[in-house]
C-alpha positions in Angstrom: 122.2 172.5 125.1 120.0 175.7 123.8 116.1 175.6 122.6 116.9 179.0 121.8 119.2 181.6 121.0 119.9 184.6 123.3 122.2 187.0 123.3 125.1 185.6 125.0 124.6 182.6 122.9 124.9 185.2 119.7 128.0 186.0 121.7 129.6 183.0 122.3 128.6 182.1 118.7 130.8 185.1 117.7 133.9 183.9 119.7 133.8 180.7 118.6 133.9 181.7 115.0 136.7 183.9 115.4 138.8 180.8 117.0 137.6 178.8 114.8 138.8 181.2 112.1 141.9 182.3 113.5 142.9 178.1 114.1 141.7 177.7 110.5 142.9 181.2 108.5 146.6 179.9 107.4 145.1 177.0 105.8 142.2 178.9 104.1 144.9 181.6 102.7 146.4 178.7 101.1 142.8 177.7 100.2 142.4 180.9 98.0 142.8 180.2 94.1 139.2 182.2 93.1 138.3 184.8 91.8 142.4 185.9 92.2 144.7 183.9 94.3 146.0 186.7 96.2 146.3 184.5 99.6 143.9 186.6 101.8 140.5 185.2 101.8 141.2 183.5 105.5 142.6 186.7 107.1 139.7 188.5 105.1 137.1 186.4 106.8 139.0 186.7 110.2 139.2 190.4 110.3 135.3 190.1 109.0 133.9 188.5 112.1 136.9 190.0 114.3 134.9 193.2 113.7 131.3 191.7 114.1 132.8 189.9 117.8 133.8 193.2 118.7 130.6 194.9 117.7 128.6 192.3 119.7 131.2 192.5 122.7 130.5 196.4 123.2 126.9 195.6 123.6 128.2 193.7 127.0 130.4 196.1 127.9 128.6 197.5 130.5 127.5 194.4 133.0 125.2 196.8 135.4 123.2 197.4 132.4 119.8 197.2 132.7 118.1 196.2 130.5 120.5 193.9 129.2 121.2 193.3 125.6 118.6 191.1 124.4 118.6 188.8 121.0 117.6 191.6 118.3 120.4 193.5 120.1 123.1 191.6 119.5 122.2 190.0 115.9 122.3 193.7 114.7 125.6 194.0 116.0 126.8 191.3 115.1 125.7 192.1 111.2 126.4 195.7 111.5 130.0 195.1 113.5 130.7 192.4 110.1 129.6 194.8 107.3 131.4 197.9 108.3 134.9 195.8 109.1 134.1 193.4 105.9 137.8 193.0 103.7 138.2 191.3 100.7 135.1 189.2 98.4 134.5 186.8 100.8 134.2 189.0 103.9 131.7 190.8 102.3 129.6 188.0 101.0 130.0 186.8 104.6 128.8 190.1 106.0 125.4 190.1 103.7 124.9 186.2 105.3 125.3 187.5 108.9 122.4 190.2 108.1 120.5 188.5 106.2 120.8 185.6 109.6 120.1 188.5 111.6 116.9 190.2 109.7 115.2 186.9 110.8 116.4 185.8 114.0 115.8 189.3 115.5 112.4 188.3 115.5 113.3 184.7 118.0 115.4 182.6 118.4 114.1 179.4 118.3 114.3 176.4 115.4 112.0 177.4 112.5 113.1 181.2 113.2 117.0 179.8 112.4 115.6 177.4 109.9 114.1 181.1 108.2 116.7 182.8 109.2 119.6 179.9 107.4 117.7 180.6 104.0 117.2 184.3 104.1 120.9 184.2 104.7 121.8 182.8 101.4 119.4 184.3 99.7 121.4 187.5 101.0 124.4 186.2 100.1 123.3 185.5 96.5 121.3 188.6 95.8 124.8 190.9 97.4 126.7 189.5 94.6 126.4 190.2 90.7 127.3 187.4 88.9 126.6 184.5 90.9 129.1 181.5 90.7 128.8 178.1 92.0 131.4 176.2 94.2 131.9 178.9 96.0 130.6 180.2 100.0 127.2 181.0 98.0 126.4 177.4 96.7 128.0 175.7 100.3 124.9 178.5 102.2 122.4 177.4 99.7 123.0 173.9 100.8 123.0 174.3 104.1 119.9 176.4 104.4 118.2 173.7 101.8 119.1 170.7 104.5 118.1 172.8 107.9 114.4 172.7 106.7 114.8 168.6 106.5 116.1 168.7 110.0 114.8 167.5 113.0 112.5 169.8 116.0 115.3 171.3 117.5 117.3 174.0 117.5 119.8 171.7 117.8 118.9 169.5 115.2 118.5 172.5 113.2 121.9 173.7 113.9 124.1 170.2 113.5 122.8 169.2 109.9 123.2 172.8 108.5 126.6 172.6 109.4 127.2 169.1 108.3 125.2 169.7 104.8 127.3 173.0 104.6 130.5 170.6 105.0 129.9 168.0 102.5 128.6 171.1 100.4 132.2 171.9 100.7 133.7 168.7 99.4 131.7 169.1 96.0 133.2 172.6 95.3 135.6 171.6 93.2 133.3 169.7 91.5 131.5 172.9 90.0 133.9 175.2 90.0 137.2 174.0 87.4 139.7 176.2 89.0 139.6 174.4 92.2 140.1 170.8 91.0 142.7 172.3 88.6 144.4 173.2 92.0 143.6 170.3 93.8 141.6 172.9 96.5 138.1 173.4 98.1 136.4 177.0 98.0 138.0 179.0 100.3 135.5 180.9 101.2 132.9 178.0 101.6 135.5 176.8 103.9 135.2 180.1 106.5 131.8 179.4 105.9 131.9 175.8 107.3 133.8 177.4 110.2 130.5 179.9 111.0 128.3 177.2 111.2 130.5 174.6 113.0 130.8 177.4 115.2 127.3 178.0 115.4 126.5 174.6 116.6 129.0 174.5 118.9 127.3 177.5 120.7 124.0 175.9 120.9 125.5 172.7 122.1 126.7 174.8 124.8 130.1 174.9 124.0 132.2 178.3 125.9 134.7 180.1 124.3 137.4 179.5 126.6 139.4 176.9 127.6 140.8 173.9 125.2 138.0 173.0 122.9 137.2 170.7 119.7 135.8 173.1 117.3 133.7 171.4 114.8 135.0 174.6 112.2 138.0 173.5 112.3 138.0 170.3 109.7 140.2 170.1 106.7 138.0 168.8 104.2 140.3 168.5 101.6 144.3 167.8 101.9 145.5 171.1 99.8 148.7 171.3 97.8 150.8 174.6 97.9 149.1 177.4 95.7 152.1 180.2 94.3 150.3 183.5 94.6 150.7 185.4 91.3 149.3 188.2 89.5 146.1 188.1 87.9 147.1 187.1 84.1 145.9 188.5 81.2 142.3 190.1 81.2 141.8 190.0 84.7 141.6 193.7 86.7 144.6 194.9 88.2 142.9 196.4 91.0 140.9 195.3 93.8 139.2 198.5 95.5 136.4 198.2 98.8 134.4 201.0 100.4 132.2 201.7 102.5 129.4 203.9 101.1 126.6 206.2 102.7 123.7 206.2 100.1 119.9 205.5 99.6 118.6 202.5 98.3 117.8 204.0 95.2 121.0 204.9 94.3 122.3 201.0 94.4 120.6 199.5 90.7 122.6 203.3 89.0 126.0 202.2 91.2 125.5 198.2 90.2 125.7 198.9 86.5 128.2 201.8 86.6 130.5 199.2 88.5 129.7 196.4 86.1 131.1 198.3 83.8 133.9 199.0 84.9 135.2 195.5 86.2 133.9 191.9 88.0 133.6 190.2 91.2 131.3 192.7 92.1 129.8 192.3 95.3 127.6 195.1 97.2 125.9 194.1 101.0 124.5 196.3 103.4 121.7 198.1 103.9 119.4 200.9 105.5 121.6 203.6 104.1 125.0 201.9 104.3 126.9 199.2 102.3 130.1 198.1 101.5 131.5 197.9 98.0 133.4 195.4 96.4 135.0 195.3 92.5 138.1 194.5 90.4 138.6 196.9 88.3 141.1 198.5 86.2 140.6 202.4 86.8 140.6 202.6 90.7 139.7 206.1 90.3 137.0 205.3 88.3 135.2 203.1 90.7 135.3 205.5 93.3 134.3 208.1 91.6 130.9 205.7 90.9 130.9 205.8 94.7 130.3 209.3 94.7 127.6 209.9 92.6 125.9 207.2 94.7 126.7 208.8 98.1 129.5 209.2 100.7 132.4 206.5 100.4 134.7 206.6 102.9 137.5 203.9 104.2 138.3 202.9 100.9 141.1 200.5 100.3 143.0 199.8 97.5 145.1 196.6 96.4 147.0 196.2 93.5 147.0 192.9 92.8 150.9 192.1 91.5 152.2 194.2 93.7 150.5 192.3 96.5 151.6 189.0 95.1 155.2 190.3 94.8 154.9 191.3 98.5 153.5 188.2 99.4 156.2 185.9 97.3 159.1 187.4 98.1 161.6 185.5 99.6 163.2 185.4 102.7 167.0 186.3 100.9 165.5 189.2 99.2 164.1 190.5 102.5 167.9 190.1 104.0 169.6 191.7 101.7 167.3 195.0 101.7 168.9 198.1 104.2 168.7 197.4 107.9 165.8 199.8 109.1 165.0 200.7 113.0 164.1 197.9 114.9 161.4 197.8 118.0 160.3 194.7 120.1 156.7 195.2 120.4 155.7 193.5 123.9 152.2 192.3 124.9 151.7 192.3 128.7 148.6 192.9 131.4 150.2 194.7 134.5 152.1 197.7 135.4 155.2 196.4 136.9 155.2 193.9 133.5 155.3 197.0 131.2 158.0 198.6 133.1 160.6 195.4 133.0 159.7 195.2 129.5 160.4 199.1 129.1 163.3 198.6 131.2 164.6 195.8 128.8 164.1 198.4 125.4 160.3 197.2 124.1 157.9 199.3 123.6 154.9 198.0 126.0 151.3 197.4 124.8 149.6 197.4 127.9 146.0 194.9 127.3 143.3 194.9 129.9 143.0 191.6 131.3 139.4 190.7 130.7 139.6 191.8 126.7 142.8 190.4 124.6 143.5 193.4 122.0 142.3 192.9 118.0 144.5 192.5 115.2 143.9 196.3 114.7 145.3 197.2 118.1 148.4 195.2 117.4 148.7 196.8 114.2 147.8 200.2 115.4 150.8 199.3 118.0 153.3 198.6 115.1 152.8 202.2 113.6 153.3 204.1 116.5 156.6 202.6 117.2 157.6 204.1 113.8 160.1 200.9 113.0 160.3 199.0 110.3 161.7 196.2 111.5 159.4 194.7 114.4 159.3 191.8 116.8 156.0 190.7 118.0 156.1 189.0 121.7 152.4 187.6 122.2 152.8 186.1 125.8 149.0 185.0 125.3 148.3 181.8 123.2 145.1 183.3 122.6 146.8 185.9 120.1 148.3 184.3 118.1 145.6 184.3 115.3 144.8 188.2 115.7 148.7 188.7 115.6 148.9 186.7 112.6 145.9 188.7 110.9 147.8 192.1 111.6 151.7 190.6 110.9 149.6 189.7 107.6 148.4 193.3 106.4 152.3 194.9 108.4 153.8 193.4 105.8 151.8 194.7 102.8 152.9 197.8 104.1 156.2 197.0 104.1 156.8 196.1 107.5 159.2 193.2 108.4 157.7 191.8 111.3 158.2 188.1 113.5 155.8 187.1 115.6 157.2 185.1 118.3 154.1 182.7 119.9 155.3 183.5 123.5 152.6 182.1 126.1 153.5 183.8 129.0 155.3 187.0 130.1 158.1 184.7 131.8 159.3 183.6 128.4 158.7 187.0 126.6 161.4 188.4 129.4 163.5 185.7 128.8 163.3 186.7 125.2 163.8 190.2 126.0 167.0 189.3 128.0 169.2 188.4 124.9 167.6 190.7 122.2 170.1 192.6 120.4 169.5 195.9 118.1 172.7 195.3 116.7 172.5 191.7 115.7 170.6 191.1 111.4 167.2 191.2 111.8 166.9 186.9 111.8 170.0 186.2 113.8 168.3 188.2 116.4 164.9 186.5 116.0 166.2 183.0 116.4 168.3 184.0 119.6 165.3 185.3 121.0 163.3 182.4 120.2 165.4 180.1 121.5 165.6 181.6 124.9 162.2 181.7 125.2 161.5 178.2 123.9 164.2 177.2 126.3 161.8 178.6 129.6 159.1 176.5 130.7 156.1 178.5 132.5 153.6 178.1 135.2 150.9 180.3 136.7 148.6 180.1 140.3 145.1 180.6 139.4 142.2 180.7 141.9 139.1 178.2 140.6 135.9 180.2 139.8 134.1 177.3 140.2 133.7 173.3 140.2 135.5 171.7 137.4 137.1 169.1 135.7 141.1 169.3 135.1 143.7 167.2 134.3 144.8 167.0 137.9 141.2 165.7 138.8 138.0 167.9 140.3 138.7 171.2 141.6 136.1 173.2 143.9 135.4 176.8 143.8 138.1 178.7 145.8 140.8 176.1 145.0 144.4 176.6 143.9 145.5 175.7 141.2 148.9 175.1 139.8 149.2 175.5 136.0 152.2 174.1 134.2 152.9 175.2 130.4 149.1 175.6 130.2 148.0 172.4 132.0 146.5 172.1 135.7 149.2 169.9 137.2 148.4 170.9 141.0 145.1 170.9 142.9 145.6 172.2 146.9 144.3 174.8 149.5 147.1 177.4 149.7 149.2 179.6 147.2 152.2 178.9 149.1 152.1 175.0 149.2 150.5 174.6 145.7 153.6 176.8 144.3 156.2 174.7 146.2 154.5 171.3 144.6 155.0 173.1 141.1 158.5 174.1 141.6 159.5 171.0 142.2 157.8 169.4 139.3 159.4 171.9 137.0 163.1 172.1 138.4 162.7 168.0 138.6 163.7 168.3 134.6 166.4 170.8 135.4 166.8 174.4 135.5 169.3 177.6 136.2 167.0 180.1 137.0 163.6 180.5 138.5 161.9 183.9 137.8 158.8 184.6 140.1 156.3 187.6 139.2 154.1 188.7 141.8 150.7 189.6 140.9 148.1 192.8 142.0 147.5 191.9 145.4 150.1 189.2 146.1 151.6 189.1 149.3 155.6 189.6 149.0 155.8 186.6 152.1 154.8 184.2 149.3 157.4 184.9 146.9 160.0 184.9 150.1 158.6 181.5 151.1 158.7 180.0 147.4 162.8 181.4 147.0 163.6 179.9 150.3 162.4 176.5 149.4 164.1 176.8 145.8 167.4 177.8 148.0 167.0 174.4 150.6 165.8 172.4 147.9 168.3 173.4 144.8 170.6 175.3 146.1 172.1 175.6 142.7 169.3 177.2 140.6 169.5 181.3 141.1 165.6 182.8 142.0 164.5 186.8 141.3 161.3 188.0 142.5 159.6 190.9 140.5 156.3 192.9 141.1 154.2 192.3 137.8 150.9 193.9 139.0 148.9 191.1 136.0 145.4 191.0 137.8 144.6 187.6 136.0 146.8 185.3 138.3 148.4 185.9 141.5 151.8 184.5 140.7 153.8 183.9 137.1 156.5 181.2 137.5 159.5 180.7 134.4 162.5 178.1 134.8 164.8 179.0 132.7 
């Protein structure tokens, strides 16, 4: 447990909020009634802090660096990485919160300097946003930051009850705001919110961002029914428009009544010569245009809102009966050989360095250059599923028909890979290939780093361990024996085909040894060997 925040604990606060957001973005999409229920406001928030993780991670990047990145350092990340990838109202109202956090905790780290820092954060959030509304994120940060200066001595303490006030903030939202309990919802964006903050005290509790965890974010605070994304109705701007924007402080009070003007939910963080600018308006144009008598926008985005809601809602049969379009299979993999069997097999290969998972951006980024529009998605990394999601999210706004298959290992995204089909419709050939990966239980050798408890009992630094579908099943001394115990576990529920994948550095006698005892033990089951070059784990093991 902290008594103050550092920098890797501003890191690991980071992570944890992106899991926490990715576990939690479906349900907060479906959250997302106000101010338009366009079904975004979770993937908002998650490509919000996405962007702040990945401004915080770069300040690690180099792990020689001396001096190393100290508290100031990464809380200006953090709110500078959050502003400038902000989407949406509630990812910018979220962005202000991080830097108004960060203004204070710069300073230290310790339990009156978050206490400050809790309030100055919602006073952010407030003052970012025109026309204040309650029972929304605004009213669930007031409350938190009004029960952290009651808390106990600790940062802790400090910590725990802001996130707990901030939750039972939460429940009251609908309460205050009539377009909630008229949906039977809680805020949507108060809900992200409660994510930060679980997240938050998870990191001071000590909690690591890897590995199975309880996230204290990730709480359902009220069962939702199923919101029907629609246009905005009568009255209500057709367009939402966000920019960033290069300007003086002195050009914001002109820009903040120009934009009132012109439309509503009008919210404008930032600071120190940039912001980020969001309205609905009617005239996009216009709004811009207000941008540049203020200064220098630039990345600006535009949504039209019933066009998004008609993308969003429509239906499966529609999307069948529009013209077939070229198809790619998109394949996410860590290893040279890897990328050639899936190249060999007709996916295009995203090859990810093993000690950073790629960002919904890099997966979309991926998407375009294979110039289809008809894509499958092969994760082989449970980790990814929430970034995937984010990008499959904004793919298809663009038009994009795109399935994400939640592969969890490279053995099941070959299996996959082994009965795709070009020809086939679009879903026939998605369901094929999830069934044959579905159908292909996976295993992994890992070296342990360090003392630790698994579900196979205490493991030692230098132990091997034997991983089956996720789980440590196998404790032992040598790759060899600990590979033989596994393959006998999995083939004990049956199996046709054993597919072994040889990792950087991997001795080929190991994979010889393993296919010899597969042929005295099950003389039936067939066994290939491959050369995957992955660096995270000397051996991947599939039964097919």
């Amino acid at each position: 447990m902290l008594h103050t925040l550092d920098a890797p604990a501003v890191r690991t606060w980071c992570q944890l909020a992106l899991r926490a957001l990715g576990q939690a973005r479906e349900e907060i999409d479906a959250l997302n009634v106000y101010p338009v229920p366009d079904g975004d406001t979770g993937t908002n928030l998650y490509l919000t802090v996405e962007s702040a993780a990945a401004e915080v991670e770069s300040r690690f990047a180099d792990p020689a660096a001396d001096p190393a990145p100290g508290l100031a350092d990464a809380v200006r990340a953090m709110a500078r990485g959050a502003l400038v990838g902000a989407r949406g109202n509630s990812g910018v109202i979220l962005a202000q919160w991080l830097r108004g956090t960060a203004e204070t905790l710069a300073d230290g780290g310790g339990a009156e300097q978050l206490r400050a820092a809790l309030q100055r954060a919602a006073d952010s959030a407030y003052q970012a946003v025109a026309e204040p509304v309650e029972g929304t994120l605004l009213t669930v940060a007031r409350v938190a930051a009004r029960e952290a200066v009651r808390a106990g001595d600790g940062l802790a303490q400090v910590a725990d009850t802001a996130y707990r006030a901030a939750r039972d903030a939460l429940r009251h939202t609908p309460e205050q705001l009539a377009v909630l309990a008229e949906n039977g919802v809680v805020d949507a964006g108060g809900r992200g919110l409660v994510a930060v903050l679980g997240a938050l005290a998870d990191a001071v509790a000590g909690q690591q961002p890897m590995g199975p965890v309880a996230l204290r974010g990730d709480v359902r605070a009220v069962e939702t029914c199923e919101v029907h994304l629609r246009p905005p109705g009568p009255g209500h701007p057709a367009f939402e428009v966000i920019y960033l924007l290069d300007a003086p402080d002195q050009a914001l009070p002109a820009l903040r009544e120009r934009l009132g003007e012109l439309g509503d939910s009008l919210v404008i963080g930032g600071g120190d010569g940039l912001w980020n600018v969001h309205v609905h308006v009617d005239d996009a144009g216009a709004a811009v245009e207000a941008g540049v008598g203020a200064g220098r926008p630039h990345q600006i985005r535009i949504t039209h809102f019933a066009e998004a809601a008609a993308r969003a809602g429509s239906t499966a049969a529609e999307r069948g009966e529009r013209e077939e379009r070229a198809r790619a299979v998109l394949c996410v993999v860590s290893g040279e050989g890897l990328a050639e069997l899936c190249e060999q097999a007709g996916a295009v290969a995203l090859h990810t360095d093993p000690d950073r998972r790629p960002a919904s951006a890099e997966l979309a980024a991926a998407v375009h250059r294979s110039a289809a529009r008809e894509v499958v998605l092969l994760l082989n990394d449970p980790e990814l599923r929430a970034a995937a999601g984010a990008a499959a999210d904004q793919l298809r706004e663009e038009g994009v028909r795109i399935a994400v298959l939640p592969t969890r290992s490279p053995v099941q995204g070959l299996a996959a890979l082994a009965v795709h089909e070009g020809g086939r419709r679009f879903d026939e050939d998605v369901v094929a290939m999830t069934s044959a990966a579905g159908a292909t239980r996976y295993a992994e050798l890992a070296v342990a780093e360090g003392e630790s408890w698994t579900m196979a009992g205490v493991c030692q630094a230098g132990d091997v361990l034997g991983l089956i579908d996720g789980d440590v099943a196998v404790i032992g001394g040598a790759l060899a024996e600990v590979g033989e115990s596994v393959l006998d576990r999995m083939l004990g529920a049956g199996g046709e085909l054993v597919t072994l994948i040889l990792g950087e550095g991997a001795d080929r006698t190991l994979a010889d040894r393993l296919v010899a005892h597969v042929r005295h033990q099950r003389p039936e089951v067939d066994a290939v060997v491959f050369h995957g070059g992955q660096e995270s784990t000397p051996l991947l093991i599939g039964v097919e």
